[in-house]
C-alpha positions as CSV (number, residue, x, y, z in Angstrom):
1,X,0.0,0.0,0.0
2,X,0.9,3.6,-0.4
3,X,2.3,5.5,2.1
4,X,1.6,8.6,0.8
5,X,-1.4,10.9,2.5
6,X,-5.2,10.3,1.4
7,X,-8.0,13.4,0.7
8,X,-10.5,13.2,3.0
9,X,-12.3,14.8,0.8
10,X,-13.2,14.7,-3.3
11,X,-14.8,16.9,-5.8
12,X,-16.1,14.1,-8.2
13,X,-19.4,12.1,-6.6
14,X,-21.4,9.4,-8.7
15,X,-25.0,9.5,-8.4
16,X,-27.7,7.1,-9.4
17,X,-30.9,9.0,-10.9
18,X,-34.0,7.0,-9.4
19,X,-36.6,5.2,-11.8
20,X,-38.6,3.3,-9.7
21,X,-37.6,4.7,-6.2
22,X,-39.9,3.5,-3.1
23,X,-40.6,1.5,-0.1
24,X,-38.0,-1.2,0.0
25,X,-39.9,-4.1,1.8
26,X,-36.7,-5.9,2.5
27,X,-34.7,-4.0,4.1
28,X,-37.4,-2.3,6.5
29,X,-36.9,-5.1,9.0
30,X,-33.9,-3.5,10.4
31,X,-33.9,0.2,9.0
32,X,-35.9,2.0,12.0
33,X,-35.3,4.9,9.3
34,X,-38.0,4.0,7.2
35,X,-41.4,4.9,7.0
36,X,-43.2,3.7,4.4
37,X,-45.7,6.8,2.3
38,X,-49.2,6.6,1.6
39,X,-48.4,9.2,-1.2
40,X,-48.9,7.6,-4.8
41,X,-46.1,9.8,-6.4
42,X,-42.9,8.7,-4.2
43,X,-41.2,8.1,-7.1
44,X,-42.3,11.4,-8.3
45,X,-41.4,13.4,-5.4
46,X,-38.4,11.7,-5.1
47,X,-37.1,12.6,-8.7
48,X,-37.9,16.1,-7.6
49,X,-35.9,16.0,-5.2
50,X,-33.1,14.3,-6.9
51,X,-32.3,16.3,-9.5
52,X,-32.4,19.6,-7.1
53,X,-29.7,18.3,-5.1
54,X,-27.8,17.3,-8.5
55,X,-28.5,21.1,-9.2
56,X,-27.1,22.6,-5.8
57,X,-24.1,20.6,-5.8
58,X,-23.4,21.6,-9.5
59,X,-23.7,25.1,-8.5
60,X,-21.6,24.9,-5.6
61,X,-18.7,23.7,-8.3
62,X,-19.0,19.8,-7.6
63,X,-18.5,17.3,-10.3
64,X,-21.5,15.3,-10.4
65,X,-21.7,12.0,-12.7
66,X,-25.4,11.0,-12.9
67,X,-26.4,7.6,-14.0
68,X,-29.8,6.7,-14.8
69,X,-31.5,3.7,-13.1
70,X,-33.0,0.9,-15.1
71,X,-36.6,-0.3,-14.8
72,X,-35.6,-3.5,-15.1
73,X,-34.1,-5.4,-12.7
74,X,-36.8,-3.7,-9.7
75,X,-34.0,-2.2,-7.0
76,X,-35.5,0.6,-5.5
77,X,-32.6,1.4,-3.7
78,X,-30.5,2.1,-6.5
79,X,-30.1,6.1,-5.1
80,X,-28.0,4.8,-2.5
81,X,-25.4,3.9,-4.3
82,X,-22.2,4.1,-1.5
83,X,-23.6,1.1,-0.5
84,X,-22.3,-1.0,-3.1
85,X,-19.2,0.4,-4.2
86,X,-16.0,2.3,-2.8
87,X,-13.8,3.9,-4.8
88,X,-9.6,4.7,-3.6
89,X,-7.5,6.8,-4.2
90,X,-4.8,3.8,-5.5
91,X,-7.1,3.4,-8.5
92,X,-8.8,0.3,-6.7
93,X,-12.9,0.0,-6.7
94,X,-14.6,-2.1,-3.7
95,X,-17.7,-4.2,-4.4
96,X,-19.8,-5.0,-1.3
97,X,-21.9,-7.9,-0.1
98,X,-25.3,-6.5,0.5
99,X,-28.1,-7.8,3.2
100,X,-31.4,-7.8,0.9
101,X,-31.4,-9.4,-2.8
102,X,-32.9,-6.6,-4.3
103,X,-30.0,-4.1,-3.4
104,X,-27.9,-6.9,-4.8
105,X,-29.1,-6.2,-8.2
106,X,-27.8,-2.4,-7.7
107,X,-24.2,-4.0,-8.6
108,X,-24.3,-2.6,-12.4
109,X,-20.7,-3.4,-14.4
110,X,-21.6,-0.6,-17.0
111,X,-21.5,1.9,-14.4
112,X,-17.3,1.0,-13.8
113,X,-17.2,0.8,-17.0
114,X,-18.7,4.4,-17.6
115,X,-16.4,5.8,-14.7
116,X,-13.3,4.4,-16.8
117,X,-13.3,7.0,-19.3
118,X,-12.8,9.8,-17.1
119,X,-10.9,7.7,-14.0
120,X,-8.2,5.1,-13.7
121,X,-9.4,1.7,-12.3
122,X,-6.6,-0.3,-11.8
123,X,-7.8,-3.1,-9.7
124,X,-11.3,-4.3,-8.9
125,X,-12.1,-6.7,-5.1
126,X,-15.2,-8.2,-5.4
127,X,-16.5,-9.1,-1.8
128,X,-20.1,-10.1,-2.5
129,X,-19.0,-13.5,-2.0
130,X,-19.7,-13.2,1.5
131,X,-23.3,-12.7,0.8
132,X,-23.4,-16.6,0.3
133,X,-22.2,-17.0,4.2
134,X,-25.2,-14.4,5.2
135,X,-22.3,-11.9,5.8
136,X,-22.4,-8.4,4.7
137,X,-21.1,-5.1,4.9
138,X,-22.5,-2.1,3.1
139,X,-20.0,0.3,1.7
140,X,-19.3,3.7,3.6
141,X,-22.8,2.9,5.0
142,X,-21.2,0.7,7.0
143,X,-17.7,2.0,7.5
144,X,-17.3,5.5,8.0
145,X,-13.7,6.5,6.8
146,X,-11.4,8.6,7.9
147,X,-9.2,8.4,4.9
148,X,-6.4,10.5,5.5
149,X,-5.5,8.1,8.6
150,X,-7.1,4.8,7.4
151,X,-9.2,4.7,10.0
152,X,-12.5,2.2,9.4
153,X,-15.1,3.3,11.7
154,X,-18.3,0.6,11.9
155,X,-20.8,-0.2,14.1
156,X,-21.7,-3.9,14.2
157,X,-25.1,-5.0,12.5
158,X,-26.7,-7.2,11.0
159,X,-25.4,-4.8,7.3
160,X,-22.1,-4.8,9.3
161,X,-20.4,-8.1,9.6
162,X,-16.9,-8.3,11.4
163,X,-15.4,-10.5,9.5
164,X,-15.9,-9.0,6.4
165,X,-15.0,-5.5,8.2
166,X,-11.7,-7.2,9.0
167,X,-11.1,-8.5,5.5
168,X,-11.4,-5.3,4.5
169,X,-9.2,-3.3,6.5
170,X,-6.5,-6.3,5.3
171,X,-6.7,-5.7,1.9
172,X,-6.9,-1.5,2.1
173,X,-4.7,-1.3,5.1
174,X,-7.2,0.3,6.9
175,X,-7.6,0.1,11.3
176,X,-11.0,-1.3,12.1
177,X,-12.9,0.8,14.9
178,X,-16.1,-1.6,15.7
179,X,-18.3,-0.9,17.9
180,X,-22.4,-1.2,18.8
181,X,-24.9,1.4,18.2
182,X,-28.5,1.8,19.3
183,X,-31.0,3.9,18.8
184,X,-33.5,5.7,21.4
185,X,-35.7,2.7,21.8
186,X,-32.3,0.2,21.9
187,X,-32.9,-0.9,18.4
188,X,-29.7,-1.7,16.7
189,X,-28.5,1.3,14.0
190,X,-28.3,-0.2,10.8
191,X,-25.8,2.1,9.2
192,X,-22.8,3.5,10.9
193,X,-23.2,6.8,8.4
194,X,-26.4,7.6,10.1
195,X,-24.8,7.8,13.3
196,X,-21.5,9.4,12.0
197,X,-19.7,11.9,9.6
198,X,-15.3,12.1,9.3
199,X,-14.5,15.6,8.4
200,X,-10.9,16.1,7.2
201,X,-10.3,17.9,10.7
202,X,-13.8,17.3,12.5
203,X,-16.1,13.9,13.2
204,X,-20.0,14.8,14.1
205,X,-21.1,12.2,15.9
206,X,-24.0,10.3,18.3
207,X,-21.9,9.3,21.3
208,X,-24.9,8.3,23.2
209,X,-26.1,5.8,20.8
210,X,-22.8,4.2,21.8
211,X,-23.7,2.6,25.4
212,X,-20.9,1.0,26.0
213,X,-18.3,3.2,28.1
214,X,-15.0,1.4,26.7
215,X,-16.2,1.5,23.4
216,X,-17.4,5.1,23.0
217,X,-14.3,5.5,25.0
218,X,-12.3,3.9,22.4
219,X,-14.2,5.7,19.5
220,X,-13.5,9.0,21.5
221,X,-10.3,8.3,22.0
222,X,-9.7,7.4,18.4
223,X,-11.1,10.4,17.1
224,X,-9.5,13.1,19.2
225,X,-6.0,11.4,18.4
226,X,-6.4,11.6,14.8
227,X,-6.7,15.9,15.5
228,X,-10.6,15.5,14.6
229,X,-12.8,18.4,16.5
230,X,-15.8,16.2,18.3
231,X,-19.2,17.8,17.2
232,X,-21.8,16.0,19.0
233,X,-25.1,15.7,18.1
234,X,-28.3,13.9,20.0
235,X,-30.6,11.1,19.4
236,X,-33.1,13.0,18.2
237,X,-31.1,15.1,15.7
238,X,-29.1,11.3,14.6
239,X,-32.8,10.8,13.7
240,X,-33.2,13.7,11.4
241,X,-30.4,12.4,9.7
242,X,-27.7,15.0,11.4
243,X,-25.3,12.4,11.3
244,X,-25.5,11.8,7.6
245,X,-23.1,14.8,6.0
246,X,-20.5,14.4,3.6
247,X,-18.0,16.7,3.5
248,X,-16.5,16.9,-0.2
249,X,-14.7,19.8,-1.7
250,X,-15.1,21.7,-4.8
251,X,-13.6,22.7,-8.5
252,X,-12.0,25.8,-6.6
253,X,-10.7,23.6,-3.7
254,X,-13.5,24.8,-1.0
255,X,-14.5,22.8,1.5
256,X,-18.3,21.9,1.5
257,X,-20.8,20.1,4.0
258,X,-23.5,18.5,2.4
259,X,-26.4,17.3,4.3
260,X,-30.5,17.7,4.4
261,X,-32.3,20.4,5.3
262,X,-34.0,18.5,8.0
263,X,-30.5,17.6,9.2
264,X,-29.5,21.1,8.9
265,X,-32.8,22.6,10.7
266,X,-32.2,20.2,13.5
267,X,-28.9,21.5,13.9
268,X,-28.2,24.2,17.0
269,X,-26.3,28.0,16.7
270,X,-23.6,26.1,18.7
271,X,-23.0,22.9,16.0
272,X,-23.4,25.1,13.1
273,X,-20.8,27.2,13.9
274,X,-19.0,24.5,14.9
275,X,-19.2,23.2,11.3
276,X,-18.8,26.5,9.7
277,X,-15.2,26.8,10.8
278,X,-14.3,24.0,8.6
279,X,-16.9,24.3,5.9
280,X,-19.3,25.8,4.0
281,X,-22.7,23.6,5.1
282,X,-25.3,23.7,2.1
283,X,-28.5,21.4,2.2
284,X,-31.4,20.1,0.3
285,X,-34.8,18.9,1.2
286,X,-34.9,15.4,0.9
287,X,-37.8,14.5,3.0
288,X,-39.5,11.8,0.7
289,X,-35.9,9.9,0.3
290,X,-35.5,10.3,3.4
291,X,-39.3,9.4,4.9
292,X,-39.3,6.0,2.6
293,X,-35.6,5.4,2.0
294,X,-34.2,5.6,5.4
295,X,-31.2,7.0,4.1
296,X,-30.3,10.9,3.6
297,X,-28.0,12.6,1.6
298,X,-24.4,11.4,2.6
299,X,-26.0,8.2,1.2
300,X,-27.1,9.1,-1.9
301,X,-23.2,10.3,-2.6
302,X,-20.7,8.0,-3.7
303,X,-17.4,9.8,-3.2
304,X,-15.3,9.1,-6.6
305,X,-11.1,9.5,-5.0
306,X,-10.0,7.3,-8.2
307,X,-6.9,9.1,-10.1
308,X,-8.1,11.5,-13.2
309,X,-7.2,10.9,-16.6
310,X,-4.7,12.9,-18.5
């Protein structure tokens, strides 16, 4: 591996433009997130909303490549698309096992193939095998990074299998942070990127979904040795997807937050201008991805750190 520093942060993001987004049945047994709509035009709504937030982070200066969903296979997940791949700044691309078969179908070789016009792809690790030993582990839903130190943050789930978390960190040379996370009722958190965001010099964060003293000890301690600024946020604000920012920087080099505007409107003075001193924070409503997704806008982002073509 390289020993040569990582960005935190990127300027080019892959998105998936939703066809038939809704209500994904399968994966609502353990996404607490979810709530499925009585509306008729989800997928309406939600293309709305899509292509608004492809808009403000096209006029904030970041390179967005949009992809269009396909009807056919049905994977109404597809607008999530950090789940299923990773791509490093080494050239490599990461291909996760994923918990429910439809999200499985997300997995779309023409999309790498797209990227490699504009991006070197040296090397491609296909982990889905695992999904035949009911082991998975979602993307940077399930591994926050801190890239810079190659640090893997994860909260154990049933998404976010050790073992696989550990295969991972051997191949990329990253550290594996594991630890559990609950939610307010003690419901296990599905997605460590709901609970968490790594900032190149801050990490937002639920500490009190950690219960476990020598773990959020650990985590803590982690953090605060790696320089990051702690920004805590609550239960309640994790819930309105406060812990779901990305923090990705533009064509002019500026540093940008990215999040929801119900994560942002949950936010206090205090933890916005806590934020503010390391990035400009803009935001999108996002409330029917969110309401039936159970995801928010860090996941909708897939961070592209592969090399540039000349």
């Amino acid at each position: 591996m390289t020993s040569e520093p990582m960005n935190q942060t990127t300027n080019h993001i892959l998105m998936i433009r939703p066809v038939d987004f809704k209500f994904n049945e399968q994966t609502a047994g353990n996404n607490m997130f979810q709530i499925a709509s009585a509306d008729s035009d989800v997928q309406e709504q939600a293309l709305k909303e899509f292509d608004a937030f492809v808009n403000l982070l096209r006029n904030n200066d970041v390179d967005v490549t949009v992809v269009n969903d396909t009807l056919e296979p049905e994977t109404p997940d597809s607008i999530f698309p950090n789940n299923w791949v990773s791509f490093h700044e080494d050239g490599s691309v990461y291909l996760y096992p994923m918990f429910s078969e439809n999200r499985r179908l997300e997995r779309r070789n023409e999309i790498l193939d797209g990227l490699k016009n504009k991006f070197e792809v040296n090397h491609i690790s296909d982990l889905s095998f695992y999904e035949k030993q009911y082991a998975f582990l979602e993307g940077t839903g399930s591994m926050v990074l801190d890239r810079t130190n190659k640090i893997a943050y994860a909260c154990l789930s049933v998404r976010t299998d050790a073992e696989v978390l550990n295969n991972f960190c051997m191949l990329t040379g990253y550290e594996p942070v594991a630890f559990q996370a609950v939610d307010a009722t003690n419901f296990p958190i599905y997605h460590t990127n709901v609970m968490m965001c790594i900032g190149d010099r801050f990490a937002v964060i639920c500490l009190d979904s950690i219960k476990d003293s020598e773990e959020r000890l650990n985590v803590t301690i982690s953090l605060k040795g790696t320089g990051k600024e702690i920004i805590e946020i609550s239960l309640e604000q994790m819930n309105k997807f406060a812990g779901n920012m990305l923090q990705v920087s533009n064509a002019t080099g500026e540093s940008l937050l990215v999040m929801s505007e119900q994560a942002y409107l949950s936010l206090d003075a205090e933890q916005i201008a806590a934020l503010e001193k390391y990035s400009r924070i803009i935001y999108a409503p996002l409330y029917t991805i969110e309401k039936n997704g159970g995801g928010s806008a860090r996941c909708m982002l897939a961070e592209i750190h592969l090399p540039g073509k000349d």
